[in-house]
N, C-alpha and C positions, 0 to 999 in steps of 0.2 A: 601124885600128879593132880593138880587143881587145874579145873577150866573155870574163866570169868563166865560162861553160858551155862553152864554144867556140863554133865555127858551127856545127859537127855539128847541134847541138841546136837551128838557128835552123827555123822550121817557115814562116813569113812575116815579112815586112818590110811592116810599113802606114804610109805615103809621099802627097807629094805630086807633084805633075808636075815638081819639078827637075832639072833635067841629071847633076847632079852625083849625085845619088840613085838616078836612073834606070839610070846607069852604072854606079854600086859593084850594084846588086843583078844585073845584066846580066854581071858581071866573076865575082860569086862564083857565080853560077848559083841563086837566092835569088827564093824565088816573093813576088812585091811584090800589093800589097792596097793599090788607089788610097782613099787619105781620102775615104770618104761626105759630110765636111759641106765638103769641097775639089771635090771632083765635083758636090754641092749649088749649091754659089755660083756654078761656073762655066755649069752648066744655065740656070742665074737668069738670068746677065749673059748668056747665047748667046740666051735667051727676052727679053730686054729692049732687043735691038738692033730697035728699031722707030719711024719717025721720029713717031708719036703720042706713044708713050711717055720720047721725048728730051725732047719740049717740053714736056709734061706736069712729066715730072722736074724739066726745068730750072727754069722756073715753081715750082714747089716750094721749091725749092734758094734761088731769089734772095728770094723769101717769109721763109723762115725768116733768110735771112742779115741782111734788112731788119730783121726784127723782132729779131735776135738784139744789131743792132751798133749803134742809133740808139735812144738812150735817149728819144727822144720818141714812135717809133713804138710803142715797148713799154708806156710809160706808157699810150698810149693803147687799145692792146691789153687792160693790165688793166681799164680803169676799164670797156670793152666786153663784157669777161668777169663783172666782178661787176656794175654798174649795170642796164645797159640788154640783154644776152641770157641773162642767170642760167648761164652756162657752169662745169664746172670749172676753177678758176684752174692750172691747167697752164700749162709754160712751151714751147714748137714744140722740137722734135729735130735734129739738125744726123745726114748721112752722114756715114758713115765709109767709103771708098772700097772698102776692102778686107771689110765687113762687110754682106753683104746683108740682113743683120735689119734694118739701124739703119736701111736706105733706107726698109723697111718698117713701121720703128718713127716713123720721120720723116711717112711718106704717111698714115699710121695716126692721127697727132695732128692732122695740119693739116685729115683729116677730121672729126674732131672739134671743132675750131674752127671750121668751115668757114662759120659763122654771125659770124663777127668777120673773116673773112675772103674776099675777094671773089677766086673764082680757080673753076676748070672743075676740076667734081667727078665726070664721068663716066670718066675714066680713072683718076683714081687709087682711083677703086671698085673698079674691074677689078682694078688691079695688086694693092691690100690685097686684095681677098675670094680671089684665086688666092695670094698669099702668105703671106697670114696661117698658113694650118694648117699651114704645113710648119717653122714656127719650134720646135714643141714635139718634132718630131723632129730637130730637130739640136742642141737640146741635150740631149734624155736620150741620142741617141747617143753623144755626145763625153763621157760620164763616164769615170772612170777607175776607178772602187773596185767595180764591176758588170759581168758579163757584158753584149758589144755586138753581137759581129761575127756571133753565130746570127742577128740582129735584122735585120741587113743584107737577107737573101732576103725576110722576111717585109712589112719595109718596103715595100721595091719593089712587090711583092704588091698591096700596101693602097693603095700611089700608084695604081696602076694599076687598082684596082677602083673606087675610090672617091673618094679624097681627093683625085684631077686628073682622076677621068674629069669627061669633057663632061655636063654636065645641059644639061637644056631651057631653060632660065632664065638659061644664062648669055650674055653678050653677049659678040657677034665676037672683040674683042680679048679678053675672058677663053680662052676657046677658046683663041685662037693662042699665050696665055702658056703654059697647060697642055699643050700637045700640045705645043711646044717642049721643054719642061723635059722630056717623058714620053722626045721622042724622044733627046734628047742622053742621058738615065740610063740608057736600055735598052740605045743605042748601046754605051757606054763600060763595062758592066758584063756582056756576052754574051762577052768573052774564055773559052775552054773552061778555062783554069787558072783563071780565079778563080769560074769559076762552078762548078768540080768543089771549090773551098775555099771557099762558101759551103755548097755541100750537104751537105759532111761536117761544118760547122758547125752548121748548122740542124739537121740528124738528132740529134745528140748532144746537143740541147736537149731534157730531157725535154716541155716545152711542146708545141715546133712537131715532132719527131720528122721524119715523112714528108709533112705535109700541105699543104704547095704544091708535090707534084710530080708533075708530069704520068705517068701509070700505066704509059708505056712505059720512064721515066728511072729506075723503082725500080727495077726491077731490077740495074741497074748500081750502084746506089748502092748496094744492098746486098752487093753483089760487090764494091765498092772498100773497104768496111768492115770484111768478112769478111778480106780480104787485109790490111788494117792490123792484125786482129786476133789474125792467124795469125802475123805480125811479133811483137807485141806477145808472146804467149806464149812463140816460141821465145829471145828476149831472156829473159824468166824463166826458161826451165829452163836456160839456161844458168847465168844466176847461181849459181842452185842448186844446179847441178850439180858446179860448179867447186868445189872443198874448200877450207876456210876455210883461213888460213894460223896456223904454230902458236903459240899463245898463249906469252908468256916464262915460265917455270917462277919461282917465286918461290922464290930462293934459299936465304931462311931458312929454308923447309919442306924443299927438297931436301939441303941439311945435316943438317938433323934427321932425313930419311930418313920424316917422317911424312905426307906427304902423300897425303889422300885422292882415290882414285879414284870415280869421280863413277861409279853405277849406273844402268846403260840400261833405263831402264822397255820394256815390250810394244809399246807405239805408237809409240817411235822406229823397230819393224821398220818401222812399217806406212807410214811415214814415207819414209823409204829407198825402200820399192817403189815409194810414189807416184812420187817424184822418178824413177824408170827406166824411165817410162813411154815408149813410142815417139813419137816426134814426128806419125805419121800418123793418130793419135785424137783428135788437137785439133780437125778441121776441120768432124766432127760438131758437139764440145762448143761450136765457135764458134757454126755455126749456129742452136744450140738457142739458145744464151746471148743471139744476137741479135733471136731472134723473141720470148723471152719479155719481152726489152724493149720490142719494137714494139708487143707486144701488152698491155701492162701499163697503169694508170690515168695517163693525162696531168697534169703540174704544171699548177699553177694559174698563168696567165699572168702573176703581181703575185711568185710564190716564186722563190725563187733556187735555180738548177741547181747551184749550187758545193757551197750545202748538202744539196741532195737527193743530187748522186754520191756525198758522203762519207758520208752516211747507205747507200747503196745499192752503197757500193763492194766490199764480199763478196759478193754477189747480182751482181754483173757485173763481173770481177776484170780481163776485158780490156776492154771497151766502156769502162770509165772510166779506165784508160789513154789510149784514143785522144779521150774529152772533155776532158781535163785539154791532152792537145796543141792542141786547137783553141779551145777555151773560152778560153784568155791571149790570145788575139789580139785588140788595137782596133782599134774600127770605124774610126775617126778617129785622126788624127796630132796631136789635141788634147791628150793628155798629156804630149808627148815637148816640145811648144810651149811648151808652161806651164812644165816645166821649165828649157826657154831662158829663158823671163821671170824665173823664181826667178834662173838665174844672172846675168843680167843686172844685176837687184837687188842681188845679192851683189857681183859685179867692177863697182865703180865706179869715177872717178876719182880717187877718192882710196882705193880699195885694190887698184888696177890690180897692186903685185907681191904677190899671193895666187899661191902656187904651185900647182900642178891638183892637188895630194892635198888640200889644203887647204879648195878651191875643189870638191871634192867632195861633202868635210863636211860643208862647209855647207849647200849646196843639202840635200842627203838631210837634216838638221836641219831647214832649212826647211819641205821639205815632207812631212815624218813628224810634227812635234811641235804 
């Protein structure tokens, strides 16, 4: 596996549960970040082992397959749709095994026909009204061209306050779909490494900064921050400090003997001194740098962080440093996917000998133009 950066530079790996995956990040010592809409599905499918909800499914499943495969059924489907129940002429959804929208997207139609069709609508109420709201979170998470992975903590948040707690109104098996799913994401996301790379996520959001965490955990977050930050600077003064190396003399000027010397204005002294500055004054300047962030007017929850750091990147010279490190990280393994799909598309059978420089081109042509 080669990176154009090296690994040095890898900060996380966002993965799904494969062995083979689990292993390479295990081997290089590489802090992995489970796929939010892969831990999503598998919460769903761990929340859906319940023998109501099999039969209900199944019942479903041979519904649609009937109406899907038996052109008299469907005939008669529509003429129930337009004549005699005035319905939208919609056609029934079919699952996708590996896709827990479509199950949803599937129980979601047949309730809506459920007047053209004779079938027990008290479970798949349950199952739609608990799944439905979580569809619009897995797919703004899984973008690629947007900040995701500060969204992660805040997500969780909002499942748990709201969008799966229990109301009064809801029935039994709503409940136990909900409080499944709550308990497998809390479960599976309390590891102390990815919850210490969600926080330094979320913080570096100028949005969400500090605001889902509990009053005893700031403190520490702001002490892991402080210490990236004090990293971050002395990386800069070294740069700086290190002398450039010396430029090639242009030769026809050095023949000629005319070559002008270039005059050091007053503020290169002032320049110089900066840079000799001792390394133990940083830890105030950190402090300060980091409060007047914490303390400064929050993004509007809809604005983008990429554009606000580079606007506010003199005003915080190391803090956006250490956003820039965590801000690239997806929530989801959904871009790296799509990109197997492009190549897939690309190496077909009939251009199976594309050499892998080739087979690179392409793909990146693909999905850049």
């Amino acid at each position: 596996m080669e990176f154009a950066g090296g690994t040095t530079r890898i900060v996380c790996i966002t993965m799904d549960n494969t062995a083979n995956m689990i292993r390479a990040a295990s081997v290089n010592n590489w802090t992995r970040l489970h796929c939010f809409g892969h831990r999503l599905h598998l919460s769903i499918e761990n929340a859906m082992k319940d023998p109501r909800l099999d039969r209900a499914v199944g019942l479903c499943k041979r519904l649609v397959s009937t109406f899907s495969y038996s052109w008299k059924r469907k005939r008669e489907f529509l003429a129930a749709q337009k004549n005699m129940l005035k319905l939208p002429e919609h056609s029934l959804k079919t699952e996708c095994p590996t896709r827990w929208r479509s199950r949803q997207a599937m129980i979601e139609r047949v309730i809506e026909q459920q007047k053209a069709i004779a079938h027990d609508m008290d479970v798949l109420e349950a199952i739609n009204k608990s799944l439905h709201p979580l569809v619009k979170f897995t797919d703004a998470l899984s973008g690629q061209k947007y900040v995701s992975v500060s969204f992660v903590k805040p997500v969780l948040h909002l499942f748990n306050s709201s969008i799966l707690k229990v109301k009064d109104d809801d029935t039994d098996l709503s409940r136990a779909i909900k409080c499944k799913i709550l308990e497998y994401l809390n479960g599976k996301y309390s590891d102390p490494h990815i919850q210490a790379l969600l926080d330094m996520a979320s913080t570096v959001h100028p949005c969400f900064k500090m605001r889902y965490y509990a009053e005893d955990n700031k403190t520490s977050i702001q002490a892991r921050l402080k210490a990236e930050m004090q990293t971050v600077a002395m990386i800069v003064i070294k740069k700086e400090v290190t002398p450039p190396e010396p430029a090639q003399e242009n030769t026809e000027n050095a023949e000629a003997g005319c070559a002008s010397k270039k005059k050091m204005s007053l503020g290169s002294y002032f320049k110089t001194a900066e840079q000799a500055l001792p390394t133990n004054n940083q830890e105030p300047s950190v402090a300060c740098e980091l409060q007047s962030y914490l303390q400064s007017c929050n993004l509007d929850s809809e604005g983008d962080p990429l554009k606000w750091w580079k606007e506010n990147e003199k005003v915080y010279p190391r803090l956006s440093k250490v956003a820039k490190k965590y801000l690239c990280i997806p929530a989801t393994s959904s871009p790296s996917e799509r990109a197997f799909s492009t190549a897939g598309n690309v190496v077909t059978c009939l251009r199976s000998s594309l050499k892998p420089d080739q087979v690179d081109r392409l793909v990146f042509l693909a999905k850049n133009l």
